[in-house]
C-alpha positions in Angstrom: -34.9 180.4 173.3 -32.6 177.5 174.7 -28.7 178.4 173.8 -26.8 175.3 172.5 -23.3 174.6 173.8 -22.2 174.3 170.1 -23.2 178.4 169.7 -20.1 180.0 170.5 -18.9 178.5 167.2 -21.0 180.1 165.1 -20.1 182.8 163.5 -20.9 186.6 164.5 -23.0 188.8 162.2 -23.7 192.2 162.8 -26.7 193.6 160.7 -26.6 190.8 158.2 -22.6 191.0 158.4 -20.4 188.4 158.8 -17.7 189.7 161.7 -14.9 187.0 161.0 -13.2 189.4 158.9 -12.8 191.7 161.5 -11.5 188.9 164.4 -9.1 187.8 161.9 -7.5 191.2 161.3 -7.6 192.6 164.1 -5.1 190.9 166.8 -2.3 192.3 164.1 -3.3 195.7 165.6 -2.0 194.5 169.1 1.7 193.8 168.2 4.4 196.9 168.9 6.0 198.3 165.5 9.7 197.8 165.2 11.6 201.2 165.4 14.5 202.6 163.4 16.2 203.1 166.8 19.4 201.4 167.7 17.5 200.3 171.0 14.2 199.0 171.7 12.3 198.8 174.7 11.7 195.6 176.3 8.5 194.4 174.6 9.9 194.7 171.3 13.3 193.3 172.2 11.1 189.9 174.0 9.3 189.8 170.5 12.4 189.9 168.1 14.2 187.2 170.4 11.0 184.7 170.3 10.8 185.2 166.8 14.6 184.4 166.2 14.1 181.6 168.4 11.4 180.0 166.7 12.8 180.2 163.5 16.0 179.0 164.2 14.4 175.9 165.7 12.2 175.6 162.6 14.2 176.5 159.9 17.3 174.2 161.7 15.9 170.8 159.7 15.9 172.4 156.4 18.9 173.4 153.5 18.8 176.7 152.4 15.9 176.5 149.5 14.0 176.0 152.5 15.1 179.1 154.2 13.1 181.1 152.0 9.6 180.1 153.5 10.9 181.5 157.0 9.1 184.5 156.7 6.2 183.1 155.8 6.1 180.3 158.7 6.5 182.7 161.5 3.6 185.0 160.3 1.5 182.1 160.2 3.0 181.0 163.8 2.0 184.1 164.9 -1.2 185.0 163.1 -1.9 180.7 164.7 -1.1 181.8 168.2 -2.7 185.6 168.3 -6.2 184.0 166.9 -5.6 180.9 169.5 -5.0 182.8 172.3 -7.4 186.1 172.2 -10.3 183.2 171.9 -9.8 182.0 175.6 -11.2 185.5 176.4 -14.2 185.9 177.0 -17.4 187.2 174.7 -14.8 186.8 171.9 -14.7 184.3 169.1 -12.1 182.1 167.6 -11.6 181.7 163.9 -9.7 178.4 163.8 -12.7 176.4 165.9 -14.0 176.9 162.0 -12.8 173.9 159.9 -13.3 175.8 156.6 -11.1 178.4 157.6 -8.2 176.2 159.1 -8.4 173.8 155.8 -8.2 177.5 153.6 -4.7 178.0 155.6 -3.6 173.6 155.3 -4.4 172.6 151.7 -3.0 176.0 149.6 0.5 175.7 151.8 0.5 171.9 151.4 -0.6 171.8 147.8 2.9 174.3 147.3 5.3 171.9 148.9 3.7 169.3 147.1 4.2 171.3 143.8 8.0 172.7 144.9 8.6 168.9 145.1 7.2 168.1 141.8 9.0 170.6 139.9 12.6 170.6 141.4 13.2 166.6 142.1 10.2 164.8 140.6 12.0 161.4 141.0 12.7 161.8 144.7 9.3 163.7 145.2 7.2 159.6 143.4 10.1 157.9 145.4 8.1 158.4 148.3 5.0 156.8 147.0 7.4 153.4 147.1 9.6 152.2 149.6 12.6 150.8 148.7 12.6 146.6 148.4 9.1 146.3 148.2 8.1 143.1 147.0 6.2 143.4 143.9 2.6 141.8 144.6 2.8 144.6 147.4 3.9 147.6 144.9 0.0 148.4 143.6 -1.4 148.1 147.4 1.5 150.3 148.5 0.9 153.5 146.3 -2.3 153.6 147.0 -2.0 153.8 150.5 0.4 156.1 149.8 -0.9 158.2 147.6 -4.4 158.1 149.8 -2.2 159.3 153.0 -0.6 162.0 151.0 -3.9 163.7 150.0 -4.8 163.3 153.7 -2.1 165.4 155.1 -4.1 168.8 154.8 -7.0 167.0 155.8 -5.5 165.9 159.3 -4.1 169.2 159.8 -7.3 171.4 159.4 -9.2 168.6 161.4 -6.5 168.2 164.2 -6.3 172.2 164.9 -10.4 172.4 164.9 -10.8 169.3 167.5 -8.6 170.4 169.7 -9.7 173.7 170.1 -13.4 173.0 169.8 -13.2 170.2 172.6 -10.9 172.6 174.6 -14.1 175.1 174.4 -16.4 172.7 175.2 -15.0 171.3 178.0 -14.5 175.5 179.7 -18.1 175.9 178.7 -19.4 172.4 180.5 -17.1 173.0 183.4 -18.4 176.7 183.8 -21.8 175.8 183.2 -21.4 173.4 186.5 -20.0 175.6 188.7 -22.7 178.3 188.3 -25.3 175.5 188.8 -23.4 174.4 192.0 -22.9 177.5 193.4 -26.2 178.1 195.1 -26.7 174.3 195.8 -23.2 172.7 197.2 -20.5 175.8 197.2 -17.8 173.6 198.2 -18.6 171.5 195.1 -18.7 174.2 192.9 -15.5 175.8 194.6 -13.6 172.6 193.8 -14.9 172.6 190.3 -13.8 175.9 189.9 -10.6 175.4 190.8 -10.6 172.3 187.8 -11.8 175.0 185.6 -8.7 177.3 186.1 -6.3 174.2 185.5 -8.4 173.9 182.5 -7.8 177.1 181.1 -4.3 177.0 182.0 -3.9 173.6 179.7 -6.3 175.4 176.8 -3.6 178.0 176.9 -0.8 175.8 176.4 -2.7 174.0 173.9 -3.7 177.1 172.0 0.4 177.7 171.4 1.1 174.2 171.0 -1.3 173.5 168.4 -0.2 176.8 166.5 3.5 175.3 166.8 1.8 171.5 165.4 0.7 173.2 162.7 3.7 174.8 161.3 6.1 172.3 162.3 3.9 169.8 160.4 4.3 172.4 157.0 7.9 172.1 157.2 8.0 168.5 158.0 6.0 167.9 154.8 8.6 171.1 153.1 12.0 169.2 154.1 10.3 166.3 151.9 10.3 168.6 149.0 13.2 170.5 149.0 
């Protein structure tokens, strides 16, 4: 039976099973337990200094009432980057090339800043359905558009994190595909393709983290509105 390019996507079952449960819990496995000791070797010293890091940067845009979804923000980084990353390996599988699951993290998290704003400054929250001194023929045409492009935020982030990691996949797979079909017939074609394909999977790295950053960033982008 022909393999499509499109079946690494798919989702693994095991006797009937569906396996995604398993990828998804899993990578939590691979991160080193904070001790009660006063020190801490260097792995676990190198994780509490990223994670300060990145939530400093985060959390620098936002008052305090913002501060509380720090927590919350960095597991997601984290749980983002682990899923992103152990998906470059091979034989393995990567939740967030599945839309459904990337719009189950985008539209619950959205829908609560949304719903923060709504209840704690309801007038500032419609303000931004209106721009200030917009002439009134343009007032219907405006909230519309806006309203339309806020229902769209969670939309754009399921759909931006799926893309880019699907097309990254795609593009390892053609590019590795080539190379083996080279390799007998011109090896110094398939030698230089090769070496494409390791710049490649050096970008799909950096993309993996950088789309894992996108995504949070974007939540407390849409937070600092509400808050």
């Amino acid at each position: 039976m022909a393999m499509s390019f499109f079946d690494q996507f798919a989702s693994p079952t095991y006797m009937g099973i569906p396996l995604i449960a398993i990828s998804i819990a899993l990578p939590w496995v691979l991160y080193p337990t904070p001790t009660t000791r006063w020190l801490n070797n260097r792995m676990l010293t190198l994780q509490g200094w990223l994670m300060n890091r990145f939530t400093n940067q985060l959390m620098i845009s936002l008052n305090v009432k913002g501060h509380k979804w720090a927590m919350l923000f960095l597991s997601l980084m984290i749980f983002l980057i682990t899923i992103n990353m152990l998906g470059l390996l091979p034989y393995t599988f990567t939740p967030t090339t599945q839309l459904s699951m990337n719009m189950g993290l985008a539209v619950p998290m959205w829908l609560a800043t949304v719903i923060i704003g709504m209840r704690n400054q309801p007038t500032i929250a419609l303000g931004h359905l209106l721009p200030e001194g917009t002439p009134v023929l343009l007032i219907p045409v405006l909230i519309i558009i806006e309203t339309i492009s806020l229902f769209i935020r969670p939309l754009a982030l399921g759909v931006r994190l799926t893309a880019n990691l699907t097309a990254g996949h795609l593009l390892i797979q053609l590019i590795a595909t080539a190379v083996f079909v080279l390799l007998p017939l011109m090896p110094t074609v398939a030698i230089l393709t090769a070496a494409i394909l390791f710049l490649l999977t050096i970008l799909e790295v950096a993309v993996a983290m950088i789309q894992a950053y996108v995504f949070v960033l974007l939540l407390s982008l849409y937070l600092q509105e509400n808050v």
